[in-house]
N, C-alpha and C positions, 0 to 999 in steps of 0.2 A: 347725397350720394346719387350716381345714376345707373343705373343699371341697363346694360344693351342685350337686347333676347334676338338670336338671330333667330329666324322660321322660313322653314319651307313648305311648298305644295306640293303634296302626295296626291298618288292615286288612292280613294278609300281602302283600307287593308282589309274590308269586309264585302268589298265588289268584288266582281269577275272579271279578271282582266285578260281577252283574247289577244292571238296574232295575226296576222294578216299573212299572204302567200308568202311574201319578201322576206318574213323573219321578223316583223316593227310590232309594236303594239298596236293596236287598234284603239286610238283615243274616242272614237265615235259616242261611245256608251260607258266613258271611264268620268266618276265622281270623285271630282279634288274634294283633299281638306289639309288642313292646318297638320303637319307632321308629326303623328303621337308624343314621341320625346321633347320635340320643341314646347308642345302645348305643358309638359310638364315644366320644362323649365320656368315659362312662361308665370305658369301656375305660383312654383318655385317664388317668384319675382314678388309677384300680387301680394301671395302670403305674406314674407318677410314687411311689405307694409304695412300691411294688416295691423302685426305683433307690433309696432310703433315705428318702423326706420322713418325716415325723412329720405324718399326716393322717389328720383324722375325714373321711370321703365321707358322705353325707348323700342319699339319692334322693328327691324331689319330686314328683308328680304333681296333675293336675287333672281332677277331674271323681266317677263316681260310685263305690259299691263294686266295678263292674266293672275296677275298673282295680287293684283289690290285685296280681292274678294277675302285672299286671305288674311295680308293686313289688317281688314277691317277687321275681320274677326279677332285678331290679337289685339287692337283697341277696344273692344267689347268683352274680352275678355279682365282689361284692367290699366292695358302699355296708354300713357299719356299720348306719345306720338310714334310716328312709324314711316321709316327711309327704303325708298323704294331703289336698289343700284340696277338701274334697267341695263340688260345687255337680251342677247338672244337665249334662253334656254339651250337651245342646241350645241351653243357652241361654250358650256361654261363645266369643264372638270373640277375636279375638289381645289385642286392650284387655283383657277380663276375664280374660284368663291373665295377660298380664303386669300386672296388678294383683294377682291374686292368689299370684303367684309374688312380687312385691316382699313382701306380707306375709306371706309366706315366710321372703325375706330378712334381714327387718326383727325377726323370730324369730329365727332359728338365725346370724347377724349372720358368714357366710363371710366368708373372704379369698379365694375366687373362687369362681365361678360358670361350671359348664361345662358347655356344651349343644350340640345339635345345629344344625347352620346351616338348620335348615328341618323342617317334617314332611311325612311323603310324599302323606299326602291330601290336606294343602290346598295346599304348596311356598308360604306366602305369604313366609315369611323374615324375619315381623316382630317375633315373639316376644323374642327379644335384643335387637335393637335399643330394643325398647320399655322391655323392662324396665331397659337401662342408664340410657335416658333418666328413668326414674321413679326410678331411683335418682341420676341425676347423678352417674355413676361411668364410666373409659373403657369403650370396646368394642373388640371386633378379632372380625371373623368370617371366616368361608371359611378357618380356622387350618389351615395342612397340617404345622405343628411348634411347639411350646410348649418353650420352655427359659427356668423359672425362675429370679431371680438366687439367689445364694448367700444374701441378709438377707431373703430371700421378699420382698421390698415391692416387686420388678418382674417384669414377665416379658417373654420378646423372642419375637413372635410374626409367624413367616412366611405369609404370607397368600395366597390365589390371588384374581390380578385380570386383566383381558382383555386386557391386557398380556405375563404371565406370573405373577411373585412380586416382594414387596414383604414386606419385615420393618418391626413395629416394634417400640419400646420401651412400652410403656403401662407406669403405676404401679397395683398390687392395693390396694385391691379393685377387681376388673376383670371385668365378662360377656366372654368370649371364647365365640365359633360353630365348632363342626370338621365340618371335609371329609372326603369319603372318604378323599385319603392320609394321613390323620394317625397311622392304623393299622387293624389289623386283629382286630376283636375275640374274643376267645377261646370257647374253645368249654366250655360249663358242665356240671362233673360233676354225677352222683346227690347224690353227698357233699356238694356245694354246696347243690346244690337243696332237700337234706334240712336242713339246717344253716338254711337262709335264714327256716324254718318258725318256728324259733323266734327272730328276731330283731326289736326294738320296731320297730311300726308304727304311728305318730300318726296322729291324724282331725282338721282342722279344717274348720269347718262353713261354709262360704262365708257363709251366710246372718248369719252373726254378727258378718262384718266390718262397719264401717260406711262408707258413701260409695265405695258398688260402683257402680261408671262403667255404664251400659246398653248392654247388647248392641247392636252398630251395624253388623253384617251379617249378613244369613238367607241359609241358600241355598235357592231359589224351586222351581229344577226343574236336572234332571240330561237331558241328550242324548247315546245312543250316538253316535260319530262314523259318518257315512256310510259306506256300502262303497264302496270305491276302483273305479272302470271297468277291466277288466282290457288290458292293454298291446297293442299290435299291432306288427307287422313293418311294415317300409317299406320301399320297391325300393332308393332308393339317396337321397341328401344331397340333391336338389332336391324331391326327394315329403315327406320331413322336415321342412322349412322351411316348402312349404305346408301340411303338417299343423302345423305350431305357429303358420303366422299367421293361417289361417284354422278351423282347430277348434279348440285350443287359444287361439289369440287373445293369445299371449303375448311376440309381436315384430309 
């Protein structure tokens, strides 16, 4: 079986990420990593060999050379090998990822596809969806548990919905999205990390695909959120009221 783990490079979700005059981020002082969901599915992948599959794991990425750093790390993390589809960062909307990620697919021809249900800079959540549909193959996302059948040609996948959960059955080849419960990803030795140095890392050249869809949203300008009015005390349950009807405005 093989398994394809697509992963992106985030800014840390635990840095500080400034703006410059313009509205842009200030990359100066911003620390990538490996994008929390992805690293789960990732995780996801590893495990299922663990428990005995017979599977090639495969890491994916999009965009420029700055993104090896993090393939590696998805090779130390567990992925045998790991396809780099270079194009410009700048110029690649969730359309050109999941195009370029199908001609991915369309290469290394998995029996599934496991990815994160989102990435944290942009949360758009389209990237799977997209690429099922370009592939015409099921989807199941927000997966808080993956249990393969025994002939691997299905797999029965618990889902979280606003409801609570919801299982289904989908037939592989299958994009399934995971959630944070789906596990918890491990923590990567030296030995890994050194090991990862030498394992194959492919380049394909975006530019070389043919009938790359155009980039179809920019982002224009970035705004800090205002600072909050700080709170006040009120005598008692009638000065309350009129403070939310008449300064607050909210009843």
């Amino acid at each position: 079986m093989k398994i394809l783990v697509p992963v992106k490079r985030v800014p840390d979700p635990y840095g500080r990420v400034s703006l410059q005059a313009d509205g842009q981020i200030d990359f100066a002082d911003v620390k990538w990593v490996l994008n929390p969901f992805d690293e789960i599915a990732l995780e996801e992948a590893v495990s299922m060999r663990e428990r005995g599959l017979q599977a090639e794991i495969v890491a994916v990425s999009v965009g420029g050379g700055e993104c090896e750093p993090i393939l590696r790390n998805a090779l130390a993390m567990g992925a045998d090998r790991a396809l780099l589809m270079e194009c410009d960062t700048g110029a690649a909307d969730s359309g050109v990822v999941a195009f370029l990620l199908h001609a991915a697919v369309l290469q290394e021809k998995p029996d599934l596809i496991l990815m994160g249900k989102q990435a944290i800079d942009d949360d758009s959540s389209q990237v799977g969806p997209r690429l099922a549909a370009r592939l015409g193959v099921p989807q199941a996302t927000f997966a808080s548990r993956i249990v393969l059948a025994d002939d691997l040609r299905s797999a029965r996948v618990t889902r979280e919905v606003d409801a609570g959960q919801e299982t289904l059955q989908i037939a592989l080849p299958a994009v399934i999205t995971t959630d944070l419960r789906l596990n918890e990803p491990r923590y990567v030795a030296l030995p890994a990390i050194l090991k990862a140095r030498s394992k194959p890392l492919q380049r394909i050249l975006a530019a070389d695909l043919p009938d790359s869809p155009p980039v179809r949203m920019h982002v224009v300008h970035l705004d800090v959120s205002p600072a909050r009015k700080p709170g006040r005390r009120v005598a008692d349950v009638p000065a309350l009221v009129e403070a939310l009807r008449n300064e607050a405005k909210v009843i």
